[in-house]
N, C-alpha and C positions, 0 to 999 in steps of 0.2 A: 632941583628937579621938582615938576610942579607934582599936585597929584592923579592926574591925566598923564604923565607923559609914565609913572611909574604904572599904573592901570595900564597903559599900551604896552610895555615890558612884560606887567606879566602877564598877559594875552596871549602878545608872542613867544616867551617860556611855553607856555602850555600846549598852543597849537605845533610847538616844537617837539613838545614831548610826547604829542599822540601824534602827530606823523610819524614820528620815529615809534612808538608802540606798534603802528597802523603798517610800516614799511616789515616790522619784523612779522608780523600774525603773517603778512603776504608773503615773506620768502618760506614760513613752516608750511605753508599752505601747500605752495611754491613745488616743494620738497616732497611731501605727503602727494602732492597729487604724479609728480616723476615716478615716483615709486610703489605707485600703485597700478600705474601704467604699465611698468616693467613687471608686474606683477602680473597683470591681465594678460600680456604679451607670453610670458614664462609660461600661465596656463594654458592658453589658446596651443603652443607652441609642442604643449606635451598631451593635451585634449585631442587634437588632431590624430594622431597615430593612435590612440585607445580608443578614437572612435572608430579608425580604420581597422583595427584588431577586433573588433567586441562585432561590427558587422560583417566579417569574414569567420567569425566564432557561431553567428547566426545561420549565415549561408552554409557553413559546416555543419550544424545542426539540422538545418532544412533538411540537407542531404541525405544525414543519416534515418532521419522521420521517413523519405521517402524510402529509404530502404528496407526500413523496420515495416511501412505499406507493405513492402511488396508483399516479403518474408509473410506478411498478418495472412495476405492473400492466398496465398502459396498454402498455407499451415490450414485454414479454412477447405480449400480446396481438396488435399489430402484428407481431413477429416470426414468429410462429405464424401470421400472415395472409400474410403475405411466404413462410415458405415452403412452405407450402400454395399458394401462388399459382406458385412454381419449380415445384414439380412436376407443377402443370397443366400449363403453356406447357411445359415438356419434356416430359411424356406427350403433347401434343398434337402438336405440332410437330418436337418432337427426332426422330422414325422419318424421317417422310417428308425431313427435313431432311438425314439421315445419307444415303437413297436419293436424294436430288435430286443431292449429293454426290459421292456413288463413281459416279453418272451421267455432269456432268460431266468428274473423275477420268477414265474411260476414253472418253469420248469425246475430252478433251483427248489421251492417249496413242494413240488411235488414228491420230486429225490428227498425231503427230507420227511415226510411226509411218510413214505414208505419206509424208509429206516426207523420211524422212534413214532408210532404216533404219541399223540399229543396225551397229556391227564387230562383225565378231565374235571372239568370248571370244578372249583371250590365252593361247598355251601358257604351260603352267605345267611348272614343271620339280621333283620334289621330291628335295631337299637335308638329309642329318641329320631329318629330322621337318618340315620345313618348305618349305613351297609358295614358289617365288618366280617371278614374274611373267618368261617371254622378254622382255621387251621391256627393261626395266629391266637387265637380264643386258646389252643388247647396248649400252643407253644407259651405261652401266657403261666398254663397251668402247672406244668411239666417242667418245668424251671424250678417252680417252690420248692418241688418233688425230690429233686435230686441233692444230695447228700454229700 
């Protein structure tokens, strides 16, 4: 065999053995892209129904949002009735209320008034800027005093 004819051997050795490298990369490829497929498939397949769940979980929500409106509305409404309705019963009532009031007020202090009048005011003595009560002054003293 010449040296050309073994140079053409192993030529073909080699393009043998990267086809066959080249055949096997393509069946993992092959394999990897099946199963990835069936992967997308399995997602899409369980995607679906969580989508149709989570938009029906919305629409649930919507619903109760509008009901919580109403109720918000309702609750407002009554408030605004409540106190619209204070300030009747105290424009109506609060004057003569306030008059019934300082009525008895001085009626009571007059009743008492006639039972015990009052002492009267305490000398006050002023000290540096400050007012202090006689009496305190002598309780002050009257203290030391006693035995």
């Amino acid at each position: 065999m010449s040296g050309g004819e073994v140079a053409g051997i192993l030529v073909a050795v080699f393009w043998a053995i990267l086809v066959s490298f080249l055949a096997l990369v393509l069946v993992r490829l092959a394999q990897t892209l099946k199963a990835t497929t069936r992967m997308v498939a399995d997602v899409t397949d369980q995607a679906v129904p969580l989508l149709a769940d989570a938009s029906a979980t919305v629409r649930s929500a919507q619903t109760q949002l509008d009901r919580v409106d109403a109720i918000a509305s309702d609750v407002q409404e009554v408030t605004s009735n409540a106190s619209a309705l204070s300030t009747t019963v105290a424009s109506t009532f609060g004057g003569p209320l306030v008059k019934v009031a300082a009525f008895g007020y001085g009626v009571r202090r007059a009743i008492g008034l006639r039972k015990s009048p009052e002492p009267p005011a305490p000398e006050r003595t002023v000290i540096v800027g400050r007012t202090l009560p006689t009496a305190r002054r002598r309780a002050r003293g009257s203290r030391g005093n006693k035995n």
